[in-house]
C-alpha positions in Angstrom: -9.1 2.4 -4.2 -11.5 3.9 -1.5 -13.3 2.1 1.4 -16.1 3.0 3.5 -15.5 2.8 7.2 -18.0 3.5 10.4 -17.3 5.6 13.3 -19.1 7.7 15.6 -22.5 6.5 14.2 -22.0 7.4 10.9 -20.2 6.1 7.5 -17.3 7.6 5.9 -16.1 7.1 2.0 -12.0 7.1 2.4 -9.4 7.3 0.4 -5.4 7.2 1.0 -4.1 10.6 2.1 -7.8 11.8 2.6 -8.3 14.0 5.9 -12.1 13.7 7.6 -13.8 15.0 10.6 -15.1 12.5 12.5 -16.4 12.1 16.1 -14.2 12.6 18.9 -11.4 10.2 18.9 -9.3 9.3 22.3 -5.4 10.5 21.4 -3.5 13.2 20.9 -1.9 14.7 17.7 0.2 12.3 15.9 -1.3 9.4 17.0 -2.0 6.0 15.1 -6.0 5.1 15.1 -7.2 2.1 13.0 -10.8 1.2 12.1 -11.7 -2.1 12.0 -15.2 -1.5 10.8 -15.1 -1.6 7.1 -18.5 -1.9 5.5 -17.0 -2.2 1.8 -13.8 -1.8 -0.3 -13.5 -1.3 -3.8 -10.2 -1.6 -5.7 -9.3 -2.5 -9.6 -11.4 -5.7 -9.0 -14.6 -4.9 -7.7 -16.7 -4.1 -5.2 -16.4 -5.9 -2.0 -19.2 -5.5 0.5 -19.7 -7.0 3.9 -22.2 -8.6 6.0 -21.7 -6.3 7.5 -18.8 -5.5 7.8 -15.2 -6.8 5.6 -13.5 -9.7 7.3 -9.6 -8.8 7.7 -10.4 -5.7 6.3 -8.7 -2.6 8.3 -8.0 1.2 7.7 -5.1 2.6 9.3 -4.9 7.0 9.7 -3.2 9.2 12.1 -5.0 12.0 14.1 -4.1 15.4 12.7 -5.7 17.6 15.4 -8.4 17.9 18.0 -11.0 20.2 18.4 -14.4 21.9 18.5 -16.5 23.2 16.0 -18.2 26.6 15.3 -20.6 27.2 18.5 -24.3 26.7 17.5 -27.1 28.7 19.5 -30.0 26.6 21.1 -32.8 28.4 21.9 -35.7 26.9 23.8 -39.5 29.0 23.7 -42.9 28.8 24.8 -44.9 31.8 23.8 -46.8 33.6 26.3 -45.7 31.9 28.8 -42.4 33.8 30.0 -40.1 30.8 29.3 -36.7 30.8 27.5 -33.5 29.4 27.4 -30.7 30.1 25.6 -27.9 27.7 25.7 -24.5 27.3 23.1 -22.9 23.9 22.1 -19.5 23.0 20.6 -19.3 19.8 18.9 -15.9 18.2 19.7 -14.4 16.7 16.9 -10.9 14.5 15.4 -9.4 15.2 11.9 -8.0 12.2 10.8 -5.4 11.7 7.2 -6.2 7.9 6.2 -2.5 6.7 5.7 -3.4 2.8 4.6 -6.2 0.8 3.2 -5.7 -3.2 4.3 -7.8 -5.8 2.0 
């Protein structure tokens, strides 16, 4: 059984006991989160998709840890023109374990 859930602008495939990186989430360590937008389940039966998204449908996970990712280098240029910028970025992020899939 798997579902496929959106959060932070983008779509996830879950299963139970699955642990993602997704966007940053408000809570600490050890706290419940539950996404109610569930684009589509699939189980023994079938396929269900929604319009958009799965009515009743929920997924339920716990927040494993906070944090921020590798630091990427931006670097703004102009040749011959004496202009740079250099400028790093850390992505904040929330690893989530998916502890139940509600159909």
């Amino acid at each position: 059984m798997y579902a496929v859930i959106a959060t932070g602008g983008k779509q996830y495939r879950v299963s139970v006991g699955d642990e993602i990186f997704v966007e940053k989430l408000v809570g600490e360590a050890g706290d419940a989160v539950k996404f109610d937008q569930v684009l589509a389940i699939a189980d023994d039966n079938g396929l269900k998709a929604g319009t958009p998204v799965v009515e009743g449908a929920l997924v339920e996970a716990e927040i494993v840890k906070q944090g921020k990712q590798k630091k990427i280098v931006v670097f703004k240029y102009k040749a011959k023109k004496g202009y740079r910028r250099k400028k790093g970025h850390r992505q904040p992020y929330t690893r989530v374990r998916i502890n139940k899939i509600n159909a």
